[in-house]
C-alpha positions in Angstrom: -80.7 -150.2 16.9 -81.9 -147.1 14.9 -81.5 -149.6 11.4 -82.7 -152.6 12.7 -85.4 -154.5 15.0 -88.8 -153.0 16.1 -88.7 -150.3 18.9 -90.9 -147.9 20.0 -90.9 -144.5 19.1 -89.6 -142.7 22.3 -86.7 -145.4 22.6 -85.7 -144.8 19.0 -86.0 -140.9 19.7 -83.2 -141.4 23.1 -81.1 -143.5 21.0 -80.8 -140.7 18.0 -80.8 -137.8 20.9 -77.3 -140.0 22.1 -76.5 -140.4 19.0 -76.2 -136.7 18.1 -74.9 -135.9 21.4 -71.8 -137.9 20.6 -71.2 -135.9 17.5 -70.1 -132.9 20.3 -73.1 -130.9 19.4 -74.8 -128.5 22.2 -78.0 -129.1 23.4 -79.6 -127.0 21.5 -78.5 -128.2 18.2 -79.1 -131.7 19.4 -83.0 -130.7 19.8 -83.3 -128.3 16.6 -82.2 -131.8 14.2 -84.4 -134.3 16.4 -87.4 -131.9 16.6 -87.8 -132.3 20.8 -86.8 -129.4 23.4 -83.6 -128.7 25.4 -85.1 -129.7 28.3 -85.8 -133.7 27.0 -82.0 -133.5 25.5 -80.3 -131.9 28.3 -82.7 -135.2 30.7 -81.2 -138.1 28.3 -77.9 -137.1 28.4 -78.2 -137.1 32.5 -79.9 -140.6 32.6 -76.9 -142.1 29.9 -74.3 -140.0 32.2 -75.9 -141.5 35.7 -77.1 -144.2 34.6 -75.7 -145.9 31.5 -77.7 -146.8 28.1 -80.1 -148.7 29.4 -81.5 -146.0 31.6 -81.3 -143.1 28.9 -83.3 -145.9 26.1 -85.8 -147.4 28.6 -88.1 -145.2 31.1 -88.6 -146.6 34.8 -91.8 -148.5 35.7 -94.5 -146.3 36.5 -96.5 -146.9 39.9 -99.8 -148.2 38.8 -103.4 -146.9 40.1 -104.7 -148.6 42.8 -107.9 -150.6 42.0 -110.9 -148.6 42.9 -112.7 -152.0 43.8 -112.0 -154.5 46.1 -112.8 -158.4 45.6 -116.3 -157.9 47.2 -117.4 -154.6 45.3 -116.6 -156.5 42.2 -118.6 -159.1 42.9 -121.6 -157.0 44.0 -120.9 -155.0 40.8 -121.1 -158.1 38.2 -124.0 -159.2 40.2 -125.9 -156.3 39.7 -125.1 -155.7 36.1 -126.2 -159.3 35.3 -129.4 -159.4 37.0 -132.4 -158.2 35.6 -133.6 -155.0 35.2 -136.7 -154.1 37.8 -139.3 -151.9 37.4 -139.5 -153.0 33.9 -141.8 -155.5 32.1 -139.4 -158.1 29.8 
C-alpha cells in the first residue's frame, strides 16, 4: 500500500504510523519520524488494536449537515433568483 496504488494522504500517513509501530518503537519516536503528535499515534494504534486495519486506514462516515432548505424554500428560492429584477428599467 505505501509503494503502490493511489491513496490519499491521511490513509497513507495511518498505514506508515502502523508501520513504524511494528518496528517496537514508543509513541513518541513513532511521531518524531512521521512528523504528526503523540496524540494521533497513540489514536491509530487504538483503532488497529479495537478495530483491525481497516478502522486504523479508513476514518468513519461523518454525519452530514442537514439541508437548510426544504423542497418548497428551494423552489421559492430559484423562482426568485430567475425572475426579473423590479424596480429597475431593463
Amino acid at each position: 500500500m505505501t509503494r503502490k496504488g493511489v491513496h490519499s494522504a491521511r490513509v497513507m500517513t495511518h498505514a506508515r504510523l502502523l508501520l513504524l509501530s511494528d518496528q517496537g518503537l514508543k509513541d513518541r519516536d513513532v511521531a518524531a519520524r512521521a512528523g504528526v503528535s503523540t496524540v494521533t499515534v497513540a489514536s491509530i494504534r487504538r483503532k488497529f488494536v479495537e478495530g483491525g486495519l481497516k478502522a486504523a486506514l479508513h476514518e468513519k462516515s461523518r454525519p452530514k449537515q442537514a439541508p437548510k432548505l426544504d423542497a418548497h424554500g428551494t423552489a421559492i428560492l430559484i423562482a426568485e433568483v430567475c425572475s426579473a429584477p423590479e424596480g429597475r428599467e431593463t
